[in-house]
Biopython code that builds the backbone (N, CA, C, O; Angstrom):
import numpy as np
from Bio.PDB.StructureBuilder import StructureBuilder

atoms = [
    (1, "UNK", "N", (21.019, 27.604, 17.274)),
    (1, "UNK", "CA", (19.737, 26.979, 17.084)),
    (1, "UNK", "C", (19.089, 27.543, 15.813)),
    (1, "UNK", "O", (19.301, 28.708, 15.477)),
    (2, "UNK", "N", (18.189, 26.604, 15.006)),
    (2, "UNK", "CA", (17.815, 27.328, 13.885)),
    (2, "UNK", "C", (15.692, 27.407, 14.141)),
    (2, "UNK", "O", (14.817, 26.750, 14.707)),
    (3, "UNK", "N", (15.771, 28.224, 13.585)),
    (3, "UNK", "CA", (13.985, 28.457, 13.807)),
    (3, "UNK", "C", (13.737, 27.883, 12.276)),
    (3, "UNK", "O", (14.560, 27.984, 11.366)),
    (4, "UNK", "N", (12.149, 27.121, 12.155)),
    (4, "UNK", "CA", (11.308, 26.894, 11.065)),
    (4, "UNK", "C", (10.439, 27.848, 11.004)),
    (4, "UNK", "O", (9.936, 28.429, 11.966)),
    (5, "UNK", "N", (10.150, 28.116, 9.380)),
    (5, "UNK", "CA", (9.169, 29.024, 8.620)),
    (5, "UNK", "C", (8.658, 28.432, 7.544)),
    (5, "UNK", "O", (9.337, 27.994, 6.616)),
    (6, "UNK", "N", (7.079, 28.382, 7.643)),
    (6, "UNK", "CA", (7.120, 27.520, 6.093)),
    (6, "UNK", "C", (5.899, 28.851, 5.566)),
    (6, "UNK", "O", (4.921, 29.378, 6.094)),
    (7, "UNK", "N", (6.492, 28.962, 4.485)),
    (7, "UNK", "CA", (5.487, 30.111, 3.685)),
    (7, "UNK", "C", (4.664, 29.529, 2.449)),
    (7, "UNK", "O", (5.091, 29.319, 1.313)),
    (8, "UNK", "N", (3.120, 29.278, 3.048)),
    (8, "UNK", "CA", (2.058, 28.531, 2.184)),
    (8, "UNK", "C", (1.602, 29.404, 1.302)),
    (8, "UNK", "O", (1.579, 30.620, 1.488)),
    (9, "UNK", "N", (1.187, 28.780, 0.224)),
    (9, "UNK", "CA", (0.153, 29.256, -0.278)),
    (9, "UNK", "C", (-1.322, 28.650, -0.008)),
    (9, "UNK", "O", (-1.374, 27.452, 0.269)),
    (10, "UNK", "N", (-2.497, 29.373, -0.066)),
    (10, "UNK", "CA", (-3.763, 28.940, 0.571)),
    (10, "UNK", "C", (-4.999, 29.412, -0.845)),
    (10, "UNK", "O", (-4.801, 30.459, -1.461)),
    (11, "UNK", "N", (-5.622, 28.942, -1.028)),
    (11, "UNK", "CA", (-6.839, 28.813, -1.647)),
    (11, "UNK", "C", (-8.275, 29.399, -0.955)),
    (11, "UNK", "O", (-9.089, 28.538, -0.617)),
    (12, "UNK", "N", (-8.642, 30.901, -0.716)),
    (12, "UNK", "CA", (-9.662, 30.898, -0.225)),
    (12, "UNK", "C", (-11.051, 31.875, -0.435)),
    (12, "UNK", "O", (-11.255, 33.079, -0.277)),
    (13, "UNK", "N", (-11.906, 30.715, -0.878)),
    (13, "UNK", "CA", (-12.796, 31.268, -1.527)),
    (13, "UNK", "C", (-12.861, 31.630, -2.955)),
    (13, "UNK", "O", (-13.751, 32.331, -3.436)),
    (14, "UNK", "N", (-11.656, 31.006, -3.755)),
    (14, "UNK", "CA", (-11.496, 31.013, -5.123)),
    (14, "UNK", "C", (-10.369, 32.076, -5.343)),
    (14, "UNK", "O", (-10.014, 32.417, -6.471)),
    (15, "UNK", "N", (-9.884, 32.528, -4.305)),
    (15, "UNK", "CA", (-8.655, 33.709, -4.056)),
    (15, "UNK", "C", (-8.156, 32.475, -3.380)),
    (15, "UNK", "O", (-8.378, 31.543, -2.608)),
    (16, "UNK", "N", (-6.891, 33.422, -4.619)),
    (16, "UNK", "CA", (-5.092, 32.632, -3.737)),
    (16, "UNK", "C", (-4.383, 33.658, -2.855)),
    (16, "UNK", "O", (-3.888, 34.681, -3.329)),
    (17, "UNK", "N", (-4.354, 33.392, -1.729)),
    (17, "UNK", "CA", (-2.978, 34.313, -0.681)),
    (17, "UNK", "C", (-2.179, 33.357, -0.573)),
    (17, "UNK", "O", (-2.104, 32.255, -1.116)),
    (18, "UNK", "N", (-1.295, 34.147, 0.555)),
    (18, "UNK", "CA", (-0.206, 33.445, 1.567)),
    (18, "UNK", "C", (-0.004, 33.389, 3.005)),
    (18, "UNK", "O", (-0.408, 34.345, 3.667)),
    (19, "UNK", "N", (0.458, 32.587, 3.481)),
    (19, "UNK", "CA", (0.621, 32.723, 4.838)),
    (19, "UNK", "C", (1.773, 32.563, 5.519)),
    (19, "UNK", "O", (1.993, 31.383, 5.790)),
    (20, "UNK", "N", (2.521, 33.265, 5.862)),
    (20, "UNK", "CA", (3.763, 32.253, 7.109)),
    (20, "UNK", "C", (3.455, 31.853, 8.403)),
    (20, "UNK", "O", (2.716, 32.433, 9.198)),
    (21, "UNK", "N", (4.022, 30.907, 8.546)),
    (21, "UNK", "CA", (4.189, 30.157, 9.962)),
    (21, "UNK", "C", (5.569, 29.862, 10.192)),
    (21, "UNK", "O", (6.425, 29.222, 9.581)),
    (22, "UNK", "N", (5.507, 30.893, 11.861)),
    (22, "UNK", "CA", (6.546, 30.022, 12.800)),
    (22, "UNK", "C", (6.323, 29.084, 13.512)),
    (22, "UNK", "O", (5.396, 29.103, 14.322)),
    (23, "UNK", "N", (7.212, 27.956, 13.343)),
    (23, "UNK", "CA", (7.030, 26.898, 14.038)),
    (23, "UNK", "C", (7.679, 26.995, 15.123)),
    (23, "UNK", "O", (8.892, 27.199, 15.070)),
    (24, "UNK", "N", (6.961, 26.859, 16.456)),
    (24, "UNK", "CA", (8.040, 26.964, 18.202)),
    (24, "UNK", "C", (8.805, 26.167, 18.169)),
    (24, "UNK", "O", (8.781, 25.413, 19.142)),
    (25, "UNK", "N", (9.633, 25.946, 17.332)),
    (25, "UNK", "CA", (10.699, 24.208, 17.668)),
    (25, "UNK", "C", (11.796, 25.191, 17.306)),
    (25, "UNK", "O", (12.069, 25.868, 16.315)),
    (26, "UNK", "N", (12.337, 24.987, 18.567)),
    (26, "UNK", "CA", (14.548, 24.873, 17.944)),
    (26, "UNK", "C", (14.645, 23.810, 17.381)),
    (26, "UNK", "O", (13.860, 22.867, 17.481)),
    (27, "UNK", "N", (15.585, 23.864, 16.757)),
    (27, "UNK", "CA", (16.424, 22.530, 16.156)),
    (27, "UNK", "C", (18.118, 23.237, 15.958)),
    (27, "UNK", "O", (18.426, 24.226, 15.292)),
    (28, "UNK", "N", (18.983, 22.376, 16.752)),
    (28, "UNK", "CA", (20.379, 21.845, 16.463)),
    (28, "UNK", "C", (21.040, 21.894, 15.435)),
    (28, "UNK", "O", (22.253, 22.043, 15.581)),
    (29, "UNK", "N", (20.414, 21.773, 13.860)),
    (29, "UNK", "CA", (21.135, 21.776, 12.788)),
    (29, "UNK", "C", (20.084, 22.304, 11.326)),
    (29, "UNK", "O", (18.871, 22.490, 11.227)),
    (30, "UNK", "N", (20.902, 22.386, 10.617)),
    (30, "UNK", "CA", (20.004, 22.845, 9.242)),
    (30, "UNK", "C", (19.126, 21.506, 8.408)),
    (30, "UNK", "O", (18.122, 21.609, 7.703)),
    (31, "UNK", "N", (19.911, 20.245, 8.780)),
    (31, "UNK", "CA", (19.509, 19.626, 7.975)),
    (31, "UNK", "C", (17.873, 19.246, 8.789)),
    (31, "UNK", "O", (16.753, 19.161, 8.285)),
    (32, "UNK", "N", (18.360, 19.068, 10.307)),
    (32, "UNK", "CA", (17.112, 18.517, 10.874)),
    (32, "UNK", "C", (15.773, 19.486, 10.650)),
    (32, "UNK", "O", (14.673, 19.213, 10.170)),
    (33, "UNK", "N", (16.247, 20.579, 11.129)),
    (33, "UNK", "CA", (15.128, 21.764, 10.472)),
    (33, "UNK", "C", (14.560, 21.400, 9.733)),
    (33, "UNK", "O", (13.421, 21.048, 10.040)),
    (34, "UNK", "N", (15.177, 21.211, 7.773)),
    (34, "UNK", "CA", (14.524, 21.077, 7.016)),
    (34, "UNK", "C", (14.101, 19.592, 6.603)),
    (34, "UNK", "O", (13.525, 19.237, 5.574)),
    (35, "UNK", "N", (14.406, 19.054, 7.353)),
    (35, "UNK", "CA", (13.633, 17.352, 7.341)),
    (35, "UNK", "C", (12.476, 17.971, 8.207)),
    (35, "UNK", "O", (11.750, 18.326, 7.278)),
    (36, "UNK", "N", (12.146, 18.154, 8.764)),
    (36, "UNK", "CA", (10.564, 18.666, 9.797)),
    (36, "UNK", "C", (10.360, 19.677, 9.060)),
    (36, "UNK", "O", (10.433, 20.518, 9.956)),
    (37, "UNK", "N", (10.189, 20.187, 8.272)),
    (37, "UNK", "CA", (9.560, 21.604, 6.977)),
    (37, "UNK", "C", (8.978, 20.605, 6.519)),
    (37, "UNK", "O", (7.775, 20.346, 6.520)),
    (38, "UNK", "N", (10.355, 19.686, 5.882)),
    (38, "UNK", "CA", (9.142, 18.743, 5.075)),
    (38, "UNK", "C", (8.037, 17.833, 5.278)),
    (38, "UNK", "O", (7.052, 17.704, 4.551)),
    (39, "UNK", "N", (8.374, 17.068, 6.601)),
    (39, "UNK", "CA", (7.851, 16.241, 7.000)),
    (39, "UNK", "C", (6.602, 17.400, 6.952)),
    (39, "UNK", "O", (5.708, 17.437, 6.106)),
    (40, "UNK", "N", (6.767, 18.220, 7.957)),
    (40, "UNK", "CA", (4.993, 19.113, 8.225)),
    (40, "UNK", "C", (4.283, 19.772, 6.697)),
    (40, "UNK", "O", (3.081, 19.964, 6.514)),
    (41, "UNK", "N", (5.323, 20.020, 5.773)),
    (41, "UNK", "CA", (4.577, 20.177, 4.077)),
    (41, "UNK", "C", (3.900, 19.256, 3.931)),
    (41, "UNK", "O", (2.721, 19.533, 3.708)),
    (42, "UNK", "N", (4.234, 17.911, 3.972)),
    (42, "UNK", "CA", (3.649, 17.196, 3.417)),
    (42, "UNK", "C", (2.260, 16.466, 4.277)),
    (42, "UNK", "O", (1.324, 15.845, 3.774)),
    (43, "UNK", "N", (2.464, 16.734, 5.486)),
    (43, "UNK", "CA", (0.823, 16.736, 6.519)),
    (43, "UNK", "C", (-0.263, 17.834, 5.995)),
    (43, "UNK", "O", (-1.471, 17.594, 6.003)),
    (44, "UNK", "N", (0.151, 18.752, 5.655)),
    (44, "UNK", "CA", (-0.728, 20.190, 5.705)),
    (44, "UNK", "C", (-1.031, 20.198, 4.159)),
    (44, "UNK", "O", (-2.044, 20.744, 3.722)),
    (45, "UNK", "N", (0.032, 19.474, 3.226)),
    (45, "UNK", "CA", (-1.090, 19.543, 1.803)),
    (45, "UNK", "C", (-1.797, 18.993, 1.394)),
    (45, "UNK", "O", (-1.712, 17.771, 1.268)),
    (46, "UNK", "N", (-2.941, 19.814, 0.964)),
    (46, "UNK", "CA", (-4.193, 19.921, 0.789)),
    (46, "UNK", "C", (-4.510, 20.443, -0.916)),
    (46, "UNK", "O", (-3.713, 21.029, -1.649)),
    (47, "UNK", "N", (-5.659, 20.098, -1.177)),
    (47, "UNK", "CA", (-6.404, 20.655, -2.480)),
    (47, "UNK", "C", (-6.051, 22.424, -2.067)),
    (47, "UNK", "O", (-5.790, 23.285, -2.907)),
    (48, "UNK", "N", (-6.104, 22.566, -1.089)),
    (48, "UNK", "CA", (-6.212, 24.228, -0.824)),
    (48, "UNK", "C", (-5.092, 24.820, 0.050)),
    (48, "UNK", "O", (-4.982, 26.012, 0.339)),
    (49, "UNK", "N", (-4.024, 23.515, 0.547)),
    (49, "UNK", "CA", (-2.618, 23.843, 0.791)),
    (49, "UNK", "C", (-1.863, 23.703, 0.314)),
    (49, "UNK", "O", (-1.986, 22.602, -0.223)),
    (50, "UNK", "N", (-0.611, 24.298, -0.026)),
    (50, "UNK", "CA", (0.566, 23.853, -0.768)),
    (50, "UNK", "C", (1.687, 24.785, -0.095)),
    (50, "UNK", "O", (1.187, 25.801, 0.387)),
    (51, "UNK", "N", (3.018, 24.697, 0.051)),
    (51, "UNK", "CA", (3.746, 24.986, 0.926)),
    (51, "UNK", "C", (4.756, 25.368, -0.414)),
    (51, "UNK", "O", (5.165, 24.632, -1.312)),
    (52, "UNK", "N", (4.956, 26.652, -0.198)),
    (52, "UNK", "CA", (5.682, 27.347, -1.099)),
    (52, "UNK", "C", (7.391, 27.270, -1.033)),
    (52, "UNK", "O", (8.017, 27.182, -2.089)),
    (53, "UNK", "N", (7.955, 27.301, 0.015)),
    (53, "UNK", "CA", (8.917, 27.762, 0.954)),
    (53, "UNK", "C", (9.047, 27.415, 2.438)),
    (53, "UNK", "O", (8.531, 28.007, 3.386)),
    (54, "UNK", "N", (10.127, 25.947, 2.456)),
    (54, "UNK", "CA", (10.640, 26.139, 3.689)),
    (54, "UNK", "C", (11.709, 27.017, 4.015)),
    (54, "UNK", "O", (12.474, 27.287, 3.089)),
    (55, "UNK", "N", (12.024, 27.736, 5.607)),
    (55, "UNK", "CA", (12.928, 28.233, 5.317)),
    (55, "UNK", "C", (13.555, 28.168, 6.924)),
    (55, "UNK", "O", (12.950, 28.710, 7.849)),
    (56, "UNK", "N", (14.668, 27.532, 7.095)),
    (56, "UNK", "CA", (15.321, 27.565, 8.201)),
    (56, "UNK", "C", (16.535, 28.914, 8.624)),
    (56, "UNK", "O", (17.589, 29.126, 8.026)),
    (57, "UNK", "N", (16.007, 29.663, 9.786)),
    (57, "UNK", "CA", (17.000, 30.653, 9.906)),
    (57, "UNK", "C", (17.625, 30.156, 11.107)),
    (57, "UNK", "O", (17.030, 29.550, 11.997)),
    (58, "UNK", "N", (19.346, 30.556, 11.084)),
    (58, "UNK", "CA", (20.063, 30.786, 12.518)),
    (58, "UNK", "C", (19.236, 31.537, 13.626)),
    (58, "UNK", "O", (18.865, 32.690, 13.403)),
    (59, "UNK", "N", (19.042, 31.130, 14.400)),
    (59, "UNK", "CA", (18.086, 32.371, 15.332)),
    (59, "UNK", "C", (19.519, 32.724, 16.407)),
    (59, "UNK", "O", (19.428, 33.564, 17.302)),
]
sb = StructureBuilder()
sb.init_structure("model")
sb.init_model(0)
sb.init_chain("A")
sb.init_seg("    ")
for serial, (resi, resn, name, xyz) in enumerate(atoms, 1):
    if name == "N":
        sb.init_residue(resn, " ", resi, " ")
    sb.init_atom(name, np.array(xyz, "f"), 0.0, 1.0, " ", f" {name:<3s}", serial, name[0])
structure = sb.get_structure()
């Protein structure tokens, strides 16, 4: 099973950080993983989100 991680960058307060997120989803394969990284990058960007890094590991 592979686990999702997407490592954002965030905008706050005129300061740039970062953040990771695990996502609770198994997934079956690498590719499906990173089709749902993207799919959820592209929900979550924002003027003040941007998604640096998907990253699917073997768990």
């Amino acid at each position: 099973m592979y686990e999702l991680t997407l490592i954002l960058s965030l905008m706050l307060g005129g300061t740039e950080a970062s953040a990771e997120i695990d996502v609770n989803t198994r997934f079956t394969s690498v590719e499906e993983c990173n089709k749902t990284g993207e799919e959820f990058a592209a929900q979550m960007k924002s003027a003040d989100i941007d998604t640096i890094h998907i990253q699917c590991e073997l768990d």
